[in-house]
Residue, then its C-alpha position, 0 to 999 in steps of 0.5 A: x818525754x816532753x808533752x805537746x801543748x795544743x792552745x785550743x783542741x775542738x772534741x767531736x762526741x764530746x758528751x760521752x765516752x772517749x770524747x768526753x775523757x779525750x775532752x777532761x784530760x786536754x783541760x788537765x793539760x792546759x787546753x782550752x775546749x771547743x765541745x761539739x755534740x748533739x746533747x746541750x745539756x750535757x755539752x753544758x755540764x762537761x764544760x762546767x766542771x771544765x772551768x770549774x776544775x781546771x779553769x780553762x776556756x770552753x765553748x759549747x759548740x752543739x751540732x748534729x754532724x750527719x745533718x750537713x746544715x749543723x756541721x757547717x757551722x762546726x767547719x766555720x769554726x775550724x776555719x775561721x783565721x786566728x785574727x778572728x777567733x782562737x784557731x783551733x790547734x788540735x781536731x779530735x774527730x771522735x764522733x762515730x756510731x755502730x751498728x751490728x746485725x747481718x746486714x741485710x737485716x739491718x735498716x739501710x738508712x741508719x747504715x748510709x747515716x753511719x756513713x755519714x757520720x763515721x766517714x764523710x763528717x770526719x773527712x770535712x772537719x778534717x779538710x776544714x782544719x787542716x788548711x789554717x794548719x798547714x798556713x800555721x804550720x802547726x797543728x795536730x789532728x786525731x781520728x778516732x777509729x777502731x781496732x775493727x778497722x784492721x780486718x772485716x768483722x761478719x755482723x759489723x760489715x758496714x761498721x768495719x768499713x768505715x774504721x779500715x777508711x779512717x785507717x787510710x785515710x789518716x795514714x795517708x793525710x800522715x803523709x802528705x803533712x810529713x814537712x807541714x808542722x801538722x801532725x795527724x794520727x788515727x787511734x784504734x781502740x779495741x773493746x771499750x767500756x761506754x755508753x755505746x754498749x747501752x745504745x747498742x744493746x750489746x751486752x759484750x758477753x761473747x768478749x773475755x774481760x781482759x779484753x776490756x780498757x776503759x775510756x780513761x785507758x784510751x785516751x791516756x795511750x793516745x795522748x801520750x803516743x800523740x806526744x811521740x808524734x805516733x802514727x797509730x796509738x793502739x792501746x793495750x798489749x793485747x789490742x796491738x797483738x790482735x793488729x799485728x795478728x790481722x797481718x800474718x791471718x788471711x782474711x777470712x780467717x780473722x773475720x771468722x774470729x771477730x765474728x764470734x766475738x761480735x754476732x750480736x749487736x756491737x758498737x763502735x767501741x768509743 
């Protein structure tokens, strides 16, 4: 299998977890970064032993993406035609957070930030993209989702909500770039060992051990489903069985399920 090279790939929530692997094995391959996230400092490690490591360019590129002020700068830079900068060939929209509890308990407006966040900030970056793309015609786009995504999770109803839209609507911006040259794939991680669980306070008791994969496991899936020109990457044998499970089980039933693994508070699995 041939691996597909991406000159400049941007990392959204590139300062932790997925994001921050996504961001190390593109280096690897020979990417140059753009890293966007809310922690300079951090931002400024990655991108040292980036250059160090594998020798390739890095911008650091900090930004809050529910503040719409900071994000616009991320847009420019997603827009800004070759003659000008290095396009960006390869948007990872990784950025994303959860939260869990029932939800009327929970604060109303960190859910309208998660909304923020998971959708309306991934739709925009995705949107200033994918125009220099399509003019190029070339180009890949990856949403990070979640396996959460394939069915409603009791105790995560927001969160769940704003991964079944990124499944949507990935799928369908598939379609419509199927004879542009743009490539554009959503991953679906399951249970996933990050700094999330920490911010969460989720202690992931409820959820058996093989049901765990590391960032690094990921994001090797989705790269190499991304080289196959995959429409989902769904990493783990046992995460595709539980997407094709969501398919056969009336909802209700599988809601059922997913709350008793997740009836504390969960993140977003990146």
């Amino acid at each position: 299998m041939a691996r597909r090279h991406w000159p400049t790939a941007l990392v959204t929530g590139a300062s932790a977890g997925i994001g921050d692997e996504f961001s190390r094995q593109l280096a690897a391959r020979g990417c140059n970064l753009v890293l966007v996230a809310r922690d300079v400092s951090r931002l400024e490690a990655l991108a040292a032993d980036l250059r160090r490591e594998h020798g390739r360019s890095v911008e650091v590129l900090p930004a809050n993406l529910t503040h719409a002020g900071e994000r616009a700068t991320v847009e420019v830079r997603l827009a800004t035609p070759a003659s000008e900068q290095a396009p960006v060939d390869l948007l990872v929209n990784n950025a994303g957070f959860g939260t869990g509890g029932p939800f009327h308990e929970l604060p109303v407006d960190r859910e309208e930030l998660m909304i923020e966040l998971n959708v309306v900030a991934l739709v925009r970056l995705a949107h200033a993209a994918l125009g220099p793309m399509v003019r190029r015609r070339f180009g890949a786009i990856v949403n990070v989702s979640s396996l959460g995504g394939y069915s409603p999770v009791p105790q995560l109803a927001t969160y769940s909500a704003t991964k079944a839209f990124v499944n949507s609507f990935s799928q369908s911006l598939r379609g419509e770039c199927r004879t542009t040259g743009v490539s554009v794939m959503a991953v679906c991680p399951g249970y996933t060992r990050t700094e999330f669980q920490e911010r969460s306070g989720y202690s992931g008791t409820n959820v058996p051990e093989a049901l765990w994969q590391t960032a690094q496991q990921v994001v090797t899936r989705a790269l190499a489903d991304l080289d196959r020109n995959r429409a989902v990457s769904i990493p783990g044998v046992q995460n595709k069985i539980g997407a094709v499970l969501t398919k056969l089980v009336p909802a209700p039933l599988t809601a059922r399920i997913a709350g008793s693994l997740g009836n504390t508070a969960q993140s977003d699995g990146k």
